[in-house]
LUMKENU-760848 format. One record per residue (C-alpha): residue number from 1; y, x, z; residue in one letter. Coordinates in Angstrom, 1 decimal, padded with zeros to 4 digits, m for minus. Each point is the difference from the previous one (the first is absolute). Layout:
N
pos:NUM&v:Y&u:X&w:Z&code:A;
...
***
This chain:
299
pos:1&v:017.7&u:002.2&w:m008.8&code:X;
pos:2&v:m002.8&u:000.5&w:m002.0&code:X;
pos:3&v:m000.4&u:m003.5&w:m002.9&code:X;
pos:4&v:m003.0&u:m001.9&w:002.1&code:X;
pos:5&v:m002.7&u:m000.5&w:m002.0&code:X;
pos:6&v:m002.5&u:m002.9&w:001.6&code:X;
pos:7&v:m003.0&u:001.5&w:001.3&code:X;
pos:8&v:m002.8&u:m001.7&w:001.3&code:X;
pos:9&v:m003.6&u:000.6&w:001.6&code:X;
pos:10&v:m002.9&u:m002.3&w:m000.8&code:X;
pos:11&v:m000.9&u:m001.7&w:002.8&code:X;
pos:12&v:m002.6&u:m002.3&w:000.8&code:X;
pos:13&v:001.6&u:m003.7&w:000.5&code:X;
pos:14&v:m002.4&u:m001.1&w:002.5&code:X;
pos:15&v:001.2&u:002.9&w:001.9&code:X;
pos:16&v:003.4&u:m000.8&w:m000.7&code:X;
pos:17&v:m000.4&u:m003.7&w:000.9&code:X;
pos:18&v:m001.8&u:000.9&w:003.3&code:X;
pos:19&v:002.7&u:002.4&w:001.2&code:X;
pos:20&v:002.8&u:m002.2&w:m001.1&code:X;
pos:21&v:m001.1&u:m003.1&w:002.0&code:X;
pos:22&v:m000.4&u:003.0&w:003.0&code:X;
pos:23&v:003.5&u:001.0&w:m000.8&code:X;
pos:24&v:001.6&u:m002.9&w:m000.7&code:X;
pos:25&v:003.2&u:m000.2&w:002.2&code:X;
pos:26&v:004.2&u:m000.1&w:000.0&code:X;
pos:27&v:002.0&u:003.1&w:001.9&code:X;
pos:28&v:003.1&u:m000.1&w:001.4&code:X;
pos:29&v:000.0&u:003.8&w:m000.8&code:X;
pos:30&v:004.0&u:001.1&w:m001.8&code:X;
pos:31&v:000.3&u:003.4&w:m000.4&code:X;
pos:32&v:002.2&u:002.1&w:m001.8&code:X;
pos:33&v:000.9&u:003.8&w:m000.5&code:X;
pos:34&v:002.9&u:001.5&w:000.8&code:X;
pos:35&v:002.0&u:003.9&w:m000.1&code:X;
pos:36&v:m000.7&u:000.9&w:m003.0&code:X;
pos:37&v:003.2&u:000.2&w:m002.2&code:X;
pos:38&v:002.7&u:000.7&w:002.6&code:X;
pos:39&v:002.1&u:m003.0&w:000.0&code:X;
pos:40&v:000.9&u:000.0&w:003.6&code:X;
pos:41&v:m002.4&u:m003.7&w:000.8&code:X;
pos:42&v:m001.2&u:000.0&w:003.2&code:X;
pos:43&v:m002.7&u:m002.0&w:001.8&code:X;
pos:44&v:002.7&u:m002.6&w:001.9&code:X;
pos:45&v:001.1&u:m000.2&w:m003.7&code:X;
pos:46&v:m003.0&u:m002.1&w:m001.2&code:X;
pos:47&v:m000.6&u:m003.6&w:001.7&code:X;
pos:48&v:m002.6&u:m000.5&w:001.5&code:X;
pos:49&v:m001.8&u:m003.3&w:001.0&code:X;
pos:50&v:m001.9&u:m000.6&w:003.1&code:X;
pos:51&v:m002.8&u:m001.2&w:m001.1&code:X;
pos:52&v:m001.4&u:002.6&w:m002.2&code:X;
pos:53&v:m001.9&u:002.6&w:000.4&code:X;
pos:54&v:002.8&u:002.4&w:m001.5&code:X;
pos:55&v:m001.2&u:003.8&w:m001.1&code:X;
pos:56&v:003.0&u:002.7&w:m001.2&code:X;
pos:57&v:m001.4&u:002.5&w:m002.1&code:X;
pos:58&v:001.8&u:003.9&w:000.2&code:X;
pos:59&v:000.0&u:000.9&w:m003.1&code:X;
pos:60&v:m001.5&u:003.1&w:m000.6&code:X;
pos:61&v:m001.4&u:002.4&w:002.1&code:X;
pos:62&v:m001.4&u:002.3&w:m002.9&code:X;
pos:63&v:m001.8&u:003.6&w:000.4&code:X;
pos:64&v:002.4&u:002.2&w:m002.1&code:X;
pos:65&v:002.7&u:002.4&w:001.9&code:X;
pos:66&v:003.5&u:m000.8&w:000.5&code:X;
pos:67&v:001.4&u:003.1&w:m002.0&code:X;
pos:68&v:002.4&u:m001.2&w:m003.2&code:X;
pos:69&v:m003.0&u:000.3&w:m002.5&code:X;
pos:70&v:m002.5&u:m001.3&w:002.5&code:X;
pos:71&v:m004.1&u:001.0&w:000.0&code:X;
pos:72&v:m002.9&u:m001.1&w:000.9&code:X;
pos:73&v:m001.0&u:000.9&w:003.6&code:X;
pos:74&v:m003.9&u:m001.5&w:000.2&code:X;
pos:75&v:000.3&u:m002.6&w:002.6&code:X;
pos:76&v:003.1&u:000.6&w:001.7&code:X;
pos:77&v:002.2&u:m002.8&w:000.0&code:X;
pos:78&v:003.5&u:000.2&w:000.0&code:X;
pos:79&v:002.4&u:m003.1&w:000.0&code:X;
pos:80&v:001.9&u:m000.8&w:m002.6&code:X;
pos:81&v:001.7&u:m003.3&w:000.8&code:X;
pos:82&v:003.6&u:m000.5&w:001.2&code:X;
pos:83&v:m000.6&u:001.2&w:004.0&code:X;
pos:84&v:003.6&u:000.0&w:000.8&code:X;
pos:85&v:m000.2&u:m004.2&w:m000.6&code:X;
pos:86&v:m003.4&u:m000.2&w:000.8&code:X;
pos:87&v:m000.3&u:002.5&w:003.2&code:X;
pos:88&v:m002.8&u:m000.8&w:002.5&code:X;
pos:89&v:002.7&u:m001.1&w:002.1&code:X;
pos:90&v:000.8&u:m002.9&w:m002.5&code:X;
pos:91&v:m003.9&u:m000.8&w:000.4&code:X;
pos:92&v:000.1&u:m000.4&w:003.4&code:X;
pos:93&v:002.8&u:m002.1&w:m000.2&code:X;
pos:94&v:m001.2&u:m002.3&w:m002.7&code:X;
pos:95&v:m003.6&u:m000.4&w:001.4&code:X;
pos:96&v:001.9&u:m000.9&w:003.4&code:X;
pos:97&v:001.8&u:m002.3&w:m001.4&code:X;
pos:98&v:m002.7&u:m001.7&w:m001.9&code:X;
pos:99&v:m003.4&u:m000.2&w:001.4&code:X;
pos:100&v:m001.4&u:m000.6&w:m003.2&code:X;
pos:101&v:001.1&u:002.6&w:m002.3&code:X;
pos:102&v:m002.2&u:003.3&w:000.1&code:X;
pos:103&v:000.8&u:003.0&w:m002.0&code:X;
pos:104&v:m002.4&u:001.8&w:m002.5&code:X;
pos:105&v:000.3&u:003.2&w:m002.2&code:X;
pos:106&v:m000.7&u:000.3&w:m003.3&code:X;
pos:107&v:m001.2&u:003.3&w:m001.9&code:X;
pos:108&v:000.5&u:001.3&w:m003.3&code:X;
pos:109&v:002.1&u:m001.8&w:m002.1&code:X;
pos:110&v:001.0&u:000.4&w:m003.4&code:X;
pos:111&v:002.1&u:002.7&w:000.3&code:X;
pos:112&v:001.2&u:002.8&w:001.9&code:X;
pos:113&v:003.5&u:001.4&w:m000.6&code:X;
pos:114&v:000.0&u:m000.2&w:m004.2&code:X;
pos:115&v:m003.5&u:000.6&w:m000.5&code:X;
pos:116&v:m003.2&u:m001.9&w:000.1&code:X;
pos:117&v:m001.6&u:000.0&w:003.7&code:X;
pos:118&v:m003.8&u:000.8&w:m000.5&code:X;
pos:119&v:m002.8&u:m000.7&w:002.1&code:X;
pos:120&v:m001.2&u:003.6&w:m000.1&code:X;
pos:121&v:m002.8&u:001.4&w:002.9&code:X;
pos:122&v:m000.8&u:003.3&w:000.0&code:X;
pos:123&v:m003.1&u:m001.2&w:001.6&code:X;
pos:124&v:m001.0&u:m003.2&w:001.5&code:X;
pos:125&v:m000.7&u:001.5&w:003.8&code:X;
pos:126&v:003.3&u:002.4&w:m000.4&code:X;
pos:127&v:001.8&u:m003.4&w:m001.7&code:X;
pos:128&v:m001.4&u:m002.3&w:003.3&code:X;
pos:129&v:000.8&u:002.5&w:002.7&code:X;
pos:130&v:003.0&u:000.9&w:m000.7&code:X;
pos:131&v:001.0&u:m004.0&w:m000.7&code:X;
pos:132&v:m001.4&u:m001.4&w:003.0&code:X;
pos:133&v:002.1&u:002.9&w:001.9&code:X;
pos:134&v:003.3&u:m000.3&w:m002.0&code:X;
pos:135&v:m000.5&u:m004.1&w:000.1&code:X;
pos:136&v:m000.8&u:000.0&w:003.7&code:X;
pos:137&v:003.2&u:001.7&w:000.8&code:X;
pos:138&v:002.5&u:m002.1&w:m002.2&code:X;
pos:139&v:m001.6&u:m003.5&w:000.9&code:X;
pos:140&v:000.0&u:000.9&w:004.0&code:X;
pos:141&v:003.9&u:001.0&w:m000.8&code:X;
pos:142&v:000.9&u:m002.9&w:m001.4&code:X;
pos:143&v:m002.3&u:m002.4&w:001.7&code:X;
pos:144&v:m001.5&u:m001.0&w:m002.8&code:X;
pos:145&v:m003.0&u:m002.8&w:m000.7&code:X;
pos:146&v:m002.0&u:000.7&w:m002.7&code:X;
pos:147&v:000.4&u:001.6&w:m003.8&code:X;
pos:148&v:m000.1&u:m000.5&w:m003.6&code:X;
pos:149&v:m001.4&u:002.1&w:m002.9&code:X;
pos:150&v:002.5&u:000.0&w:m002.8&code:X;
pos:151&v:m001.3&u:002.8&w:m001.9&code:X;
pos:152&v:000.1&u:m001.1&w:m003.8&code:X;
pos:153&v:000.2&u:003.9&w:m001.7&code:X;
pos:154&v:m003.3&u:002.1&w:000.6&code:X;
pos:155&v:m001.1&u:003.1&w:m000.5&code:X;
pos:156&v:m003.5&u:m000.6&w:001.4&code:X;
pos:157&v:m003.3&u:m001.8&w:m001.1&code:X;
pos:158&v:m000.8&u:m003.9&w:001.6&code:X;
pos:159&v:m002.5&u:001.2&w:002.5&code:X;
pos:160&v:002.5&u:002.7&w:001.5&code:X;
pos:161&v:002.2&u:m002.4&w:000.2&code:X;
pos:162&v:m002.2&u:m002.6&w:001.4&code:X;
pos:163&v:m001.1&u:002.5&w:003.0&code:X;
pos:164&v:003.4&u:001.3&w:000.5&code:X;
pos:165&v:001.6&u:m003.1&w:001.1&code:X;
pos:166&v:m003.1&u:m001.9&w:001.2&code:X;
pos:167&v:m000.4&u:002.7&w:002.5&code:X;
pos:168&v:003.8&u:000.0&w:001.0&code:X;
pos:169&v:m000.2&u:m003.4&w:000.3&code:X;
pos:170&v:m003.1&u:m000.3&w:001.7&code:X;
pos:171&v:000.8&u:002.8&w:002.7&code:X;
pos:172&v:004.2&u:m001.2&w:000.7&code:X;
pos:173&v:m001.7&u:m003.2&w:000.6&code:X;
pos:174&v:m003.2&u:001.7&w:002.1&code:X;
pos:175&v:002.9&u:002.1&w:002.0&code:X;
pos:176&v:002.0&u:m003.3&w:000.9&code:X;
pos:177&v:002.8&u:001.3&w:m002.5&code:X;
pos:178&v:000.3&u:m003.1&w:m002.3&code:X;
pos:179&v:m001.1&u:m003.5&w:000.4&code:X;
pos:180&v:000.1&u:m000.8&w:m003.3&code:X;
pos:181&v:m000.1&u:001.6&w:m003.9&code:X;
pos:182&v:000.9&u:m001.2&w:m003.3&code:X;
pos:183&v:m000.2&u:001.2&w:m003.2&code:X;
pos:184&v:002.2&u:m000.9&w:m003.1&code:X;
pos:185&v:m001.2&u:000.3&w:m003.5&code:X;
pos:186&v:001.1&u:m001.1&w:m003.3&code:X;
pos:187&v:m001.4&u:m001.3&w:m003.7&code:X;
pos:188&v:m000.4&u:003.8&w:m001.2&code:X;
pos:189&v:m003.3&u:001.1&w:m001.1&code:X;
pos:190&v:000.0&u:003.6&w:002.2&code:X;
pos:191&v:001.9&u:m001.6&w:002.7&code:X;
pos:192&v:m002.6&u:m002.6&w:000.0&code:X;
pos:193&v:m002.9&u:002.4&w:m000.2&code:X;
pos:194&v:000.9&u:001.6&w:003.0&code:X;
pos:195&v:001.1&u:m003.0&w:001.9&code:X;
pos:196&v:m003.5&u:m001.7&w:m000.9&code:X;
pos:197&v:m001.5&u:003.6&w:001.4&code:X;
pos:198&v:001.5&u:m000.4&w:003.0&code:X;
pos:199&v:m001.1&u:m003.9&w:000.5&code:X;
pos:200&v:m003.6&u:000.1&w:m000.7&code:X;
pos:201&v:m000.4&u:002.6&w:002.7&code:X;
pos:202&v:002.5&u:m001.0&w:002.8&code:X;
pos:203&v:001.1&u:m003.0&w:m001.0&code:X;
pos:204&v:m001.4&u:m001.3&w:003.3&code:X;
pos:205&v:003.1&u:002.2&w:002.1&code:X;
pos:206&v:002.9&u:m001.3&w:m002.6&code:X;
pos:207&v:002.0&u:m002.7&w:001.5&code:X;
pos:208&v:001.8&u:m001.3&w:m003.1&code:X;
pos:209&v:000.7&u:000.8&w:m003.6&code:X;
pos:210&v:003.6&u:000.0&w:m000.7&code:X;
pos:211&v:m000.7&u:000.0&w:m003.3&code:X;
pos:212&v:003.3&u:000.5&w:m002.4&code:X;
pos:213&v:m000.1&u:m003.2&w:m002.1&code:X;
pos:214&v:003.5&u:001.0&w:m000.8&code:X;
pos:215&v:m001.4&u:002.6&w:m002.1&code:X;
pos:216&v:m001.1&u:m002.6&w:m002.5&code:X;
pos:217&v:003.1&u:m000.6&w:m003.5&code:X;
pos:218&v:002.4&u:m001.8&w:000.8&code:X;
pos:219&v:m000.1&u:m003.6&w:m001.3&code:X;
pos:220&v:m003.4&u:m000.5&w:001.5&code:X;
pos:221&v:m000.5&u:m003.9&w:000.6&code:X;
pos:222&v:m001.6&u:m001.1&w:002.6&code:X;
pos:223&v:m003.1&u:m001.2&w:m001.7&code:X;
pos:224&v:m000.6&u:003.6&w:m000.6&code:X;
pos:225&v:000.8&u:001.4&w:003.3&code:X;
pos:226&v:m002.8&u:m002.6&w:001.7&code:X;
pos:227&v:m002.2&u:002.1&w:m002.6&code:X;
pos:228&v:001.1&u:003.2&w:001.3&code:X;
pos:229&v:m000.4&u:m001.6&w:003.5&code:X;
pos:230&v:m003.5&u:m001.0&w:m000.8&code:X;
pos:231&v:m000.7&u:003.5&w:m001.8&code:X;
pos:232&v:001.0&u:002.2&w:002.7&code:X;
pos:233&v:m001.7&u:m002.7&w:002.9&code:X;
pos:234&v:m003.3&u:001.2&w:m001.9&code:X;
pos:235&v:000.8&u:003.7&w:m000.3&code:X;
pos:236&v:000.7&u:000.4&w:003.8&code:X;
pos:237&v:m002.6&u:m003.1&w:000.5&code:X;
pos:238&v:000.0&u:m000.6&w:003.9&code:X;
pos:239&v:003.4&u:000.9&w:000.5&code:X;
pos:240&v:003.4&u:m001.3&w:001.2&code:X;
pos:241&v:002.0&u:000.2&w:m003.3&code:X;
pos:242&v:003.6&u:000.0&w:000.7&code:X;
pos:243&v:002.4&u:m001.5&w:m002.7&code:X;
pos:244&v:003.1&u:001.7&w:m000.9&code:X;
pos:245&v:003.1&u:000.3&w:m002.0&code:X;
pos:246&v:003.0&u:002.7&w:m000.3&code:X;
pos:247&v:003.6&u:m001.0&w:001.3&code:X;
pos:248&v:001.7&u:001.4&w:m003.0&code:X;
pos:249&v:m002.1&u:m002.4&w:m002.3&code:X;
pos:250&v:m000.7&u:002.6&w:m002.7&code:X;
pos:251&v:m003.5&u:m001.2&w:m000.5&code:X;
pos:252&v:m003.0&u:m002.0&w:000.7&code:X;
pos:253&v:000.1&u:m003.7&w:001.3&code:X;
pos:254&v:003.7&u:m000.1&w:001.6&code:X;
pos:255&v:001.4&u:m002.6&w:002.5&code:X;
pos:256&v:002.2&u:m002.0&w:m002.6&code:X;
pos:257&v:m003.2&u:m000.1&w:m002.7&code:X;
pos:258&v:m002.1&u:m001.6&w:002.8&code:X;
pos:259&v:m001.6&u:002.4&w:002.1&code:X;
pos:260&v:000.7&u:m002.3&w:002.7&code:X;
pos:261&v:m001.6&u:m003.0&w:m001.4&code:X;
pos:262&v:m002.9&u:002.3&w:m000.7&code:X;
pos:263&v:000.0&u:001.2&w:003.6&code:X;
pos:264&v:m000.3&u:m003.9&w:000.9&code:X;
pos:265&v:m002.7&u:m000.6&w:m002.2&code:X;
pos:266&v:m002.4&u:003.0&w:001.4&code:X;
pos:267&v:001.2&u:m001.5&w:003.3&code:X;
pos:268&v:m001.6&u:m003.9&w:m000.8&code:X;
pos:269&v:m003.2&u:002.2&w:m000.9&code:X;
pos:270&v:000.3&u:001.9&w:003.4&code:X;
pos:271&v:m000.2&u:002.8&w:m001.9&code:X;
pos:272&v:003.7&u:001.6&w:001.4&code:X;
pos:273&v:m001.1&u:002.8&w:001.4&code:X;
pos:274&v:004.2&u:001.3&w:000.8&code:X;
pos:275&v:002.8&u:001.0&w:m002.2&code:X;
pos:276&v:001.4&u:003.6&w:m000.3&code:X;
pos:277&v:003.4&u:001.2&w:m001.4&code:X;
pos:278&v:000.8&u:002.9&w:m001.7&code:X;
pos:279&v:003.0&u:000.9&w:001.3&code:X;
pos:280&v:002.0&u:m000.8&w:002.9&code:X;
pos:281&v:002.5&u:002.7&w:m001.8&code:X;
pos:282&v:000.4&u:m001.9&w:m003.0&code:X;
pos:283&v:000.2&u:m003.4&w:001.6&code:X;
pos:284&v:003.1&u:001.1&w:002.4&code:X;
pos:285&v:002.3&u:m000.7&w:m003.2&code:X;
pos:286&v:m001.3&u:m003.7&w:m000.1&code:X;
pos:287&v:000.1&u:m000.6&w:004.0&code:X;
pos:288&v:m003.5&u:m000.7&w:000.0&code:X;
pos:289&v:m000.2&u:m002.6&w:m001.3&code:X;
pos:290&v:m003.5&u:000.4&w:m001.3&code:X;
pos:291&v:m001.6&u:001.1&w:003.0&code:X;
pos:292&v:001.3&u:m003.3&w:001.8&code:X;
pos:293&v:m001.9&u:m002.0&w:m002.5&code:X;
pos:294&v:m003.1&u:002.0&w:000.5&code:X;
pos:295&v:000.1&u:m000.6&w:003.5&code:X;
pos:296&v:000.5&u:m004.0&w:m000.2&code:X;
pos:297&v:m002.7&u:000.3&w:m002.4&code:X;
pos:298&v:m002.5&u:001.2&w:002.6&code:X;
pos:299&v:001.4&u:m001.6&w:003.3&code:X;
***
């Protein structure tokens, strides 16, 4: 990824105050991503506790072709996740199995094949049409629950951006498509601009923010990722900001610096709005053992 840089909007903090005493509130919400480097996890893999609301995340569904030096196909959606594991078969079983587990997709990614996958509309009514058609078909498929926008390479301006998935996300969840939408950011300064695009105008159909803490330096204590917590609250001010950190503890806050005790702390504020994972491929190697934490966290 990109180095984050910290970006913030200026707010005003009566506003702030108002809508954090409106949105002031724990989650039992886990989620975590899944499919996207091939290493054979499945769903029954991951434990899974009762009383959580769980969410698996495919990872990615991205609008490029499937040829060997793949291209940008305006809106259609292909999937790029590990199907043979991760069939809509397996969904069926593991939603069966588990009444609270639903199954999202997310879109874009950071890459496709090994180049850069690029958020890149040849026009934003083309870009929508052909979305909501491809989308329609691949969720219905799989029996899927909602999506997330992953997009963090762009070949577009915010606002096209902004209206492109605002209406997707606005007309899957008009046609009974999704339930719910999320969209997951990180401390980059274009990333950001286009995130904070999409926010101001639609902000009122995005679910949660999964945003990508993880993306931080390692080292990061946990003084400073309250900061970042507190940052990114008043960026996407009146939203459910997940936390988050990645299974192969490369960077960010990780689980044996204390992201856990942090986790705790937002929790005594009721301010834990859910945990996500990035990714149930990495954590296979360690059993999980993260992911159980997570869960006892928010039980």
């Amino acid at each position: 990824m990109l180095s984050p840089i910290e970006y913030k909007v200026q707010v005003d903090p009566l506003i702030i105050s108002q809508i954090s005493i409106l949105c002031t509130a724990n989650s039992k919400l886990f989620r975590e991503y899944i499919g996207a480097e091939f290493k054979d996890v499945k769903f029954s893999d991951v434990p899974i506790n009762p009383n959580v609301d769980f969410h698996f995340i495919l990872s990615f569904a991205i609008d490029y072709d499937t040829s060997t030096s793949p291209s940008p196909t305006n809106g259609k959606f292909n999937g790029f996740w590990d199907s043979t594991n991760l069939s809509p078969s397996h969904v069926s079983s593991i939603k069966s199995k588990h009444p609270n587990v639903k199954v999202a997709i997310s879109l874009g990614g950071y890459t496709v094949g090994s180049q850069f996958a690029y958020f890149k509309p040849s026009s934003v009514r083309s870009w929508v049409s052909n979305a909501v058609t491809s989308l329609t078909s691949i969720i219905k498929k799989y029996n899927l629950d909602g999506t997330d926008i992953d997009y963090e390479h762009f070949q577009a301006d915010p606002q096209t951006f902004a209206e492109s998935i605002g209406l997707l996300i606005k007309t899957l969840k008009r046609n009974k498509v999704i339930s719910f939408a999320s969209i997951a950011p990180y401390a980059d300064n274009e990333v950001q601009r286009q995130y904070l695009a999409l926010w101001n105008k639609y902000g009122d159909i995005i679910d949660y923010v999964n945003f990508q803490f993880y993306a931080y330096d390692k080292g990061t204590t946990i003084p400073q990722f309250l900061s970042y917590f507190n940052n990114q609250s008043s960026n996407y001010n009146g939203g459910k900001v997940l936390v988050s950190f990645q299974s192969d503890v490369r960077r960010g806050l990780t689980p044996e610096d204390g992201f856990f005790d942090a986790c705790n702390m937002l929790k005594s504020q009721q301010r834990l709005h859910g945990i996500f994972v990035w990714s149930a491929d990495d954590s296979k190697a360690d059993g999980f053992l993260y992911e159980k934490q997570s869960q006892e966290i928010l039980d």
